[in-house]
N, C-alpha and C positions, 0 to 999 in steps of 0.2 A: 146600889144597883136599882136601874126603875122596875116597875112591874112589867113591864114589856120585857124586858131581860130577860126576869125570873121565866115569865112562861115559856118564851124561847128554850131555856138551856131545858126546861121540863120537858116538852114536848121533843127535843133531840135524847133525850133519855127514855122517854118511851116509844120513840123510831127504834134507838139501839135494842132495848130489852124482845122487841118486834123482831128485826133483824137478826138476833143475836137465837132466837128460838127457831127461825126459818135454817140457819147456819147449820144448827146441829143434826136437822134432819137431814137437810141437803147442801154438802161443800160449793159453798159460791163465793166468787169475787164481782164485786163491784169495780168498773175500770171506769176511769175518770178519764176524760181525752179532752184539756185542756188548751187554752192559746190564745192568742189573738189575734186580731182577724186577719186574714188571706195567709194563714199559717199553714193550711190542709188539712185540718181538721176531719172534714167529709171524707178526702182523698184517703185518707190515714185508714178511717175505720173502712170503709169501704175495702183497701187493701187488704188488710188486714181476716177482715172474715173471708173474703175469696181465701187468701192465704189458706186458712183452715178449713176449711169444707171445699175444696180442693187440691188441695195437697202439695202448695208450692214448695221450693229444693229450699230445702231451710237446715243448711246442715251446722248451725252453729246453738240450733235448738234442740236441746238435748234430749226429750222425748220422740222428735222424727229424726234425728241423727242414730237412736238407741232400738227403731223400728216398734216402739210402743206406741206412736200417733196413732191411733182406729181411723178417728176422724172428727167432724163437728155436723153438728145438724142445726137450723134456726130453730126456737122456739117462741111460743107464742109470749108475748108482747106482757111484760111481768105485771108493771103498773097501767091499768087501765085507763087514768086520768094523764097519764104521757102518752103522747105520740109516738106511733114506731118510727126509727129510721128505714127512712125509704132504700133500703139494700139495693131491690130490683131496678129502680129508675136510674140511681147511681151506677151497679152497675152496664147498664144499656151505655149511659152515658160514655161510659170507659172506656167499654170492647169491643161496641157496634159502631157507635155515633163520632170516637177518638176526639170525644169533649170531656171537658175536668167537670165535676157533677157540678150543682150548685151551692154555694157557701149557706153555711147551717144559716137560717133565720130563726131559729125556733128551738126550744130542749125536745130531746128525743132519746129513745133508747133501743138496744137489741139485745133481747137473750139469746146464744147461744149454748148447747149442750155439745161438751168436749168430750169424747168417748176414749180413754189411754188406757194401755196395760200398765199396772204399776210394777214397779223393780223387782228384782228379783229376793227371797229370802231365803238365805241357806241353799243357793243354787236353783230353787223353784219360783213360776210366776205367783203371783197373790192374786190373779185375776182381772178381770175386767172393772175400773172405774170411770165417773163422771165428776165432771165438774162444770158448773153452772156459773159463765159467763156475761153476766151484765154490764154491758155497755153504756156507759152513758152519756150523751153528745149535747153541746150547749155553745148557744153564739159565743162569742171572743169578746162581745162588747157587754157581755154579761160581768164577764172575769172584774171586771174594772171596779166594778161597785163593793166589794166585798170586803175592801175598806175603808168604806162609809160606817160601815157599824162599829168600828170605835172612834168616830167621830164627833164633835158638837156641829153646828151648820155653820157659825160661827168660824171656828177650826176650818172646816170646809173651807169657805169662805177665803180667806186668808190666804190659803196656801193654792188655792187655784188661781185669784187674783195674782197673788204671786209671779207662779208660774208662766200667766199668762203673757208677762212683761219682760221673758225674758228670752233669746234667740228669734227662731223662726216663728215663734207664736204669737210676737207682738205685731206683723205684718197681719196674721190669718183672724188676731182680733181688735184689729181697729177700731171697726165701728162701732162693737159692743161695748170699745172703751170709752167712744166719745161718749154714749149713753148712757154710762156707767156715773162718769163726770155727773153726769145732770142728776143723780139719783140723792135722796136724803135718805139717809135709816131710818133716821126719828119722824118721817115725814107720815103722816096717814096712810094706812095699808091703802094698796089704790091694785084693783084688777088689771086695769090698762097698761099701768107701768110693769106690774109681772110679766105680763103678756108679751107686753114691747122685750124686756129684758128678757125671757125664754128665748123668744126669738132668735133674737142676736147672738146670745148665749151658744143656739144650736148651730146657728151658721158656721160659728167658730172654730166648733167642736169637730163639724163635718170639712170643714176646709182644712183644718190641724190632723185631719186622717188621710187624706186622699193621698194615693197609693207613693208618687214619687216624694210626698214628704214623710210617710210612714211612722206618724208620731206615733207614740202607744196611751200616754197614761193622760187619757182622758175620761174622765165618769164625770157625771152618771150615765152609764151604759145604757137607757134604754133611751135616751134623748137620740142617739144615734138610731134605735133599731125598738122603738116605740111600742108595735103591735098595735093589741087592740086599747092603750092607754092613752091614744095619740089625741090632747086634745084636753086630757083631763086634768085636773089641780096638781096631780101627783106631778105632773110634769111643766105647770105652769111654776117654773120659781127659778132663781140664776143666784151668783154669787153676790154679795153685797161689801163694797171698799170696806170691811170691818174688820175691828182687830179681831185678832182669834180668842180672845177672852170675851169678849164686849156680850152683854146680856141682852138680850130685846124685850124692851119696854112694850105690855098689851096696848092693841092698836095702833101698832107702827108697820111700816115697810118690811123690819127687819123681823117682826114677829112675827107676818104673814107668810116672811119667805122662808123662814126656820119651822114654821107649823106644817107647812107641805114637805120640804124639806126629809123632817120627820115622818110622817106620812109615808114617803117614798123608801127611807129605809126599813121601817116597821112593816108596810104593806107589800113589796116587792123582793128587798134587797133580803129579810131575814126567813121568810116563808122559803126562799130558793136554796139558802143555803143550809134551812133545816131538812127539808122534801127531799134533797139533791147533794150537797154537797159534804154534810157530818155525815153520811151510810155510805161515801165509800172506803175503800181498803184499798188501791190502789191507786197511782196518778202517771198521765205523763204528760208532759207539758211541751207544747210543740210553740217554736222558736224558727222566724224567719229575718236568720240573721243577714243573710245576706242582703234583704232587703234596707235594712236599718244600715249597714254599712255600708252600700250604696247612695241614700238617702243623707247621710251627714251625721256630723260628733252629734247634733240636736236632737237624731233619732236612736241613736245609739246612746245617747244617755237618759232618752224618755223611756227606751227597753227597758232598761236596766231596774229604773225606778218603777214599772209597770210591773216587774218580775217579781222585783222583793215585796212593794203593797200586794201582787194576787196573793203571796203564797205565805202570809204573814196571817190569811184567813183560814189556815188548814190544820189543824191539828195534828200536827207531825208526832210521828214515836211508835215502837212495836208495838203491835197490840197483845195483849193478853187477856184472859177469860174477863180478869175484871174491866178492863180499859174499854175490851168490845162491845163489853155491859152497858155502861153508864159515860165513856167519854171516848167514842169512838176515833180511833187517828188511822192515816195513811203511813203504811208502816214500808212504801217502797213510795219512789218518785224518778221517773225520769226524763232530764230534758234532753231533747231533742231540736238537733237541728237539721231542719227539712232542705230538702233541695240541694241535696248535696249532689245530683245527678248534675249543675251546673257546674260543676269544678270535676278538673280530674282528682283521680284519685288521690295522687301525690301530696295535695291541700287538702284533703280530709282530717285527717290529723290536727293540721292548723285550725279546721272551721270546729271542730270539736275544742281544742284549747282557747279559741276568742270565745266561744261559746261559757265555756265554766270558768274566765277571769267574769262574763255579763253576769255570770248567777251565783260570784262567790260569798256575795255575803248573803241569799236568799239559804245557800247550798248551806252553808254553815250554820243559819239560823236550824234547818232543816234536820244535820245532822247532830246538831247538837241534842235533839230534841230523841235522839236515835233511830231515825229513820232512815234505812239503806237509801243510798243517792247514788246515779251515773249520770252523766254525760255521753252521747252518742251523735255522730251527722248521719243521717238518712235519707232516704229516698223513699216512701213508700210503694211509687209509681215510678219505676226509671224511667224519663222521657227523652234520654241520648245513650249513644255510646262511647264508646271512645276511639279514635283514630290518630293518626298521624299526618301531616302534610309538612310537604316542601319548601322550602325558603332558599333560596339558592340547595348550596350545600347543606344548610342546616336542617334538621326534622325536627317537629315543636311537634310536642300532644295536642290535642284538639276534645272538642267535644262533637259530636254528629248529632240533628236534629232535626224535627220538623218544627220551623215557627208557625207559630197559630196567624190565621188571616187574619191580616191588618198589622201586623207589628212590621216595626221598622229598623232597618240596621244601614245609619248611610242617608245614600237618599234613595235605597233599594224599597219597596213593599210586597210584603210576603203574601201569595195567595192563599197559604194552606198545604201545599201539594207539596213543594220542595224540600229538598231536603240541607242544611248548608254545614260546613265546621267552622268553630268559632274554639279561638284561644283565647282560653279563661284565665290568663294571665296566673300569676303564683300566688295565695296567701304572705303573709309575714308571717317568720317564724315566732316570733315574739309575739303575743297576743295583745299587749301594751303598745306594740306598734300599730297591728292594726286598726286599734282603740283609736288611734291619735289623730286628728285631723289631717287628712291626705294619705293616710295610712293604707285603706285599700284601693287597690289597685286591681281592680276587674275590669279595665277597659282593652276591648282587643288591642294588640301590636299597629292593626293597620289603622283604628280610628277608625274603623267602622261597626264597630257594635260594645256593648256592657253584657255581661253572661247574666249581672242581678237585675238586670230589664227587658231582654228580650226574655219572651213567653212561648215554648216549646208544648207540642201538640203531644197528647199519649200516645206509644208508642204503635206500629203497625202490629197486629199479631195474627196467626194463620188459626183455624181450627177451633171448634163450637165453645158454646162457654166452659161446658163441664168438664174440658180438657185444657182450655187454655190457663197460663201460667202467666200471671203479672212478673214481669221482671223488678225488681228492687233492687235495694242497696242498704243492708243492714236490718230487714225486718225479724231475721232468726234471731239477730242479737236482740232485738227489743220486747220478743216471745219468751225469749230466756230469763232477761232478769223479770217482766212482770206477771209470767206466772211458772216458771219449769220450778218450783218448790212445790207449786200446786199440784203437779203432775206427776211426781215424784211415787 
């Protein structure tokens, strides 16, 4: 093990012994709001605290089903060197503006103080308690990197070159590959050619994202969404044709690209996952399946592979006194599949079962580890309803919507204002169906729209913030499992 290791696994030992003393004075969960990008990430928490600190119909959560919910209040901002999540601007965006906020760029956090009466004992209340809810929100292109730290660059190497030659990927990296061609390992480390190779490298990365091909498992994560790195060594370096054993000889190409490499995992990748990701206690991991199934078998099996490397960096299993101690795990996890507001209900079920064949072996590493796991499809934000329309004699479900300005169904374009119904066609019962190339089938009856492409506006709602009610779709159920033991 290097010394870099050791002081890692040190230093998340004395975050837990930190955390593990703050615990006993005051019940807190740490909630982890995972995914990858254009997931909802924002939309999710955002939901989610209105939810609580006002008092949405949540009647499959058993603390406001049992009339113990008091309430939530914000608190102020835990760790000082994180940024808060912007709740207020979020919500503006939601209630006033009926804009979806803006996707995370950045880690963030929100405390929350949950105010419940706890159950009853021997027919009497026990009184008023709290529990201290931290939030903690983090780009999608972060997730990616998090198994880079049991990798060699080398390893790296390999398995992305790999990759990159195979389906829709070999189109999005051409040029990098003609480049690629020209490269020697053994050759003299050279700035230029790093440079040229990031480059290209990045082009690649960002074209193998773009929204209708929806690939997922590309790292390193911050080549996409950079910050204030943009520019620096840590991020001047790309793959090299090498085998995955192959050693780099001092003063080569390949030694220069494995020294930043390294660099990038030690200074980035293991600082985020000690600060952030070993101190939480909960997870749930948000999945835009219908996007990838839209998108092709190539996106739907880049999920798949994105799902199991995130969650392969998590320290799954119950926690107990000593585990919270010294080797802190997530001892609940769950995925989620968003946007279920695009399907009638009747495929809920379905997008829930394609959803846990994407995360069976991630699910199973998971639970083997004995960490409670669910599957759920969701909506944090419903942005349709549901109705019925005409076909001759026939009546087909439908979904009701506002599309957002500019999207298109047809050769119709929406300004924003309308309202239109679109049938979302039926899942496959079979999950292995819908897996299978040409499996889904979201494209309206008439050929004039896909439910996993057109982009539907928040919904209209009457009356000030402190009374309105976000409409959902399963947010009690996901209150339930990741914390109503906490509330108990």
């Amino acid at each position: 093990m290097k010394v870099s290791d050791l002081s890692h696994e040190a230093r998340i030992v004395a975050s837990s012994m930190l955390d593990a003393a703050a615990e006993a004075l005051n019940p807190t969960v740490r909630l982890g709001v995972t995914g990858l990008s254009r997931a909802g990430k924002t939309v999710f928490i955002t939901a989610l605290v209105h939810a609580l600190t006002n008092g949405a119909r949540m009647p499959l959560f058993r603390a406001y089903a049992d009339g113990r919910l008091i309430g939530a209040r914000l608190s102020p901002q835990p760790d000082d060197s994180v940024p808060r999540f912007d709740i207020e601007t979020h919500l503006k965006a939601l209630l006033e503006d009926r804009k979806w906020p803006q996707s995370t760029r950045r880690i963030s956090e929100l405390r929350l103080i949950v105010d419940f009466g706890s159950e009853t004992f021997l027919g009497r209340r026990r009184g008023t308690s709290h529990l201290t809810l931290d939030i903690v929100d983090y780009p999608g292109e972060w997730l990616l990197d998090l198994g880079l730290m049991g990798k060699t660059y080398s390893q790296w190497s390999a398995e992305t070159v790999a990759m990159s030659r195979r389906g829709a990927r070999q189109e999005f990296a051409r040029d990098w590959h003609k480049h690629l061609k020209t490269l020697d390992a053994a050759a003299p480390e050279s700035e230029a050619e790093a440079r040229a190779s990031a480059d290209l490298f990045t082009a690649y990365l960002r074209s193998s994202r773009e929204a209708r091909h929806a690939l997922s498992a590309l790292p390193p994560g911050r080549f996409l969404m950079p910050g204030d790195l943009e520019g620096s060594p840590m991020l001047t370096f790309a793959p090299l044709d090498v085998a995955a054993d192959a050693e780099p000889k001092p003063g080569t190409l390949h030694a220069m690209m494995a020294r930043r490499y390294d660099a990038y995992v030690d200074g980035v990748v293991r600082p985020f996952f000690r600060d952030h990701f070993a101190r939480l206690d909960r997870q749930i991991v948000l999945v835009d399946v219908l996007a990838a199934l839209d998108a092709g078998p190539d996106a739907v099996s880049d999920l798949e592979t994105a799902l199991v490397d995130v969650l392969a960096a998590f320290r799954h299993g119950r926690n107990s006194w000593l585990t919270a101690l010294f080797r802190p795990r997530v001892d609940k996890i769950l995925f989620a599949a968003t946007k279920a507001d695009h399907l009638h209900h009747t495929s809920h079920d379905r997008l829930e079962a394609i959803l846990g064949r994407l995360v069976q072996r991630a699910r199973e590493t998971a639970q083997f580890g004995g960490a409670e796991v669910d599957v759920l499809a969701i909506s944090a934000v419903r942005a349709t309803r549901e109705a019925t329309a005409k076909r001759g004699k026939q009546e087909l479900p439908v979904i009701a919507g506002t599309p957002e300005p500019g999207e298109r169904s047809g050769d119709k374009t929406f300004t924003g204002e309308e309202e239109i119904g679109v049938f979302p066609g039926d899942l496959p019962a079979d999950p292995n169906v819908a897996l299978a190339p040409g499996g889904y089938r979201g494209r309206a009856e008439t050929g004039e729209g896909d439910v996993g492409i057109i982009r539907f506006r928040p919904p209209k709602l009457e009356g000030p913030w402190g009374k309105t009610r976000l409409p959902h779709i399963r947010m009690d159920r996901v209150l339930q499992f990741l914390l109503g033991d906490k509330l108990a």
